[in-house]
N, C-alpha and C positions, 0 to 999 in steps of 0.2 A: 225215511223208509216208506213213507203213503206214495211219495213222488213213484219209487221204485215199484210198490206193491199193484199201483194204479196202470203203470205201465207195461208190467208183463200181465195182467190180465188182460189186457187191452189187446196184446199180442199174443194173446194165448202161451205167454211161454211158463214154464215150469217153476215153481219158487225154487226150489233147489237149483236149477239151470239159472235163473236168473242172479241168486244169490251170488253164485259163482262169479258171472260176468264181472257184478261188481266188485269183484276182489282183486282183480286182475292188474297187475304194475309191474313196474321193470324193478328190476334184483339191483342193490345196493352192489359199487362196483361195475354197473353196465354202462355202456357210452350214454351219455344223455343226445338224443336226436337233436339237433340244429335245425333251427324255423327260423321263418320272417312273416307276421302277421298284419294284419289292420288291427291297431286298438284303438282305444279310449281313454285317455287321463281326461278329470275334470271336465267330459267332453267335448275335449278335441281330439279328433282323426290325427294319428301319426303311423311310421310304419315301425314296427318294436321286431329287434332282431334278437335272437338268443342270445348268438356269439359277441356282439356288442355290450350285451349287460353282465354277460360274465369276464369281461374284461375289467371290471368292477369290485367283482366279489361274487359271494355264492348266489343264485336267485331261486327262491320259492313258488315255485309252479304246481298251481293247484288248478283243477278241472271242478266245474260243478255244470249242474245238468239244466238250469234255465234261470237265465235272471229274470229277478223279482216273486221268484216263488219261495214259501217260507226258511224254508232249508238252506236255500242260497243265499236269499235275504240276509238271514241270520250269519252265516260265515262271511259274506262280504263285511259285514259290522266288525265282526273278530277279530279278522284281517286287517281294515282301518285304525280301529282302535293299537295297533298292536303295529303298524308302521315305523314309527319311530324307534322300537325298541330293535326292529331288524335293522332298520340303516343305522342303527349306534352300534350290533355287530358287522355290521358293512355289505348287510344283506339288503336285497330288492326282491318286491312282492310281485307275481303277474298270477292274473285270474284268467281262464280260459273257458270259452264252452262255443254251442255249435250255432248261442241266438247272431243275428246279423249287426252289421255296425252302427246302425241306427236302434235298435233297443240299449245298443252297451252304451251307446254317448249317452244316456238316460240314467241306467245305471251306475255309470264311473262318478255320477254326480250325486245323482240321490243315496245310492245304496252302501261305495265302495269312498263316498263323501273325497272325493274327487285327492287321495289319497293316495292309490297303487294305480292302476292301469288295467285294463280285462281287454283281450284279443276276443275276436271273431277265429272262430274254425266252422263257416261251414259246411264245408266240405270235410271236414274230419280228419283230415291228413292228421292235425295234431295227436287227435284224440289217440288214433290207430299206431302212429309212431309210438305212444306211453301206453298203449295198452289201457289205453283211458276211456269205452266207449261203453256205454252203459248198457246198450241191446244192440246186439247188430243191426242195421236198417234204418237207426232212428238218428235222428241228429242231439241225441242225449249223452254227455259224458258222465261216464262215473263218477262219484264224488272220491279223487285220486289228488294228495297230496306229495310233491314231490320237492328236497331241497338237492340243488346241482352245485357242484363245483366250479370252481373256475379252469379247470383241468375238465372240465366237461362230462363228466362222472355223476351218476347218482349215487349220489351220499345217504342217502334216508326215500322213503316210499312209504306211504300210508292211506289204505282205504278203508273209509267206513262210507254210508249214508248219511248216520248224523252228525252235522256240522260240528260239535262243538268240542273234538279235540282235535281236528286239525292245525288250529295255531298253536296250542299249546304244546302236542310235540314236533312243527316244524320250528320251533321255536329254539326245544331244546334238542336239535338237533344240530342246528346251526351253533349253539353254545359250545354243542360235545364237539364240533367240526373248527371253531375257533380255540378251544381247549386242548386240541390236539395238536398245536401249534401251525396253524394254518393263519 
């Protein structure tokens, strides 16, 4: 929330106005938009398609607002840590936000411990397609958790600031989502 609070004063925007922004996600049951990005595993450059990893199983796209800063830091770890138990429900992790491909090959390593994979957006297309953009103008995405189907659906949507129940209920959303016989 400092990341947030720091930002719209900086922009003079409104706490209430800002608050809002970051609230902002696509409704369970909306088409999940289709990308093709530059990311990073273990930092290597590859090109990560939506449509390709949900040919797979469900995939957990989550937006944070700058690697390496504590907030992010912190859920990238979450995230890592918690890897294995998504691909044992047949789920894949992708981190998203608007730093360039050379801070993420840094990160995929150090922070996301060369685990899930984190795209570049930035240009924002992504962010703007999920409704995932933290102030308009900036190249910050909300901190917006999203698990998609393989019918390309959003199944679950969660925004907060702070990190640390993002994995916890994309986690058990995917549970509720293979529970429901999927």
């Amino acid at each position: 929330m400092k990341l947030l609070s720091r930002l719209c004063l900086a922009l003079g925007v409104s706490a209430l106005l800002c608050s809002a922004l970051a609230q902002a996600e696509l409704a369970k049951g909306a088409a999940a938009p289709d990308f093709r990005t530059e990311a990073s595993l273990g930092g290597k450059r590859f090109q990560y398609s939506l449509n390709e990893a949900l040919q797979h199983g469900p995939v957990v796209l989550y937006f944070y607002p700058a690697a390496f800063t504590s907030g992010c830091t912190v859920e990238a770890h979450l995230f890592a840590e918690a890897v294995d138990k998504f691909k044992a429900l047949g789920a894949t992790v992708i981190g998203v936000s608007g730093d360039d491909i050379e801070k993420l090959q840094r990160f995929s390593v150090s922070e996301c411990r060369s685990k899930f994979p984190v795209a570049a957006d930035g240009e924002r297309k992504i962010m703007k397609a999920y409704d995932a953009v933290m102030i308009p103008g900036t190249s910050y995405a909300s901190r917006t958790s999203y698990v998609i189907t393989p019918d390309h659906k959003v199944w679950y949507s969660y925004s907060a600031m702070d990190p640390n129940q993002h994995v916890a209920n994309t986690m058990q959303a995917v549970e509720a989502w293979k529970a429901a016989g999927h």
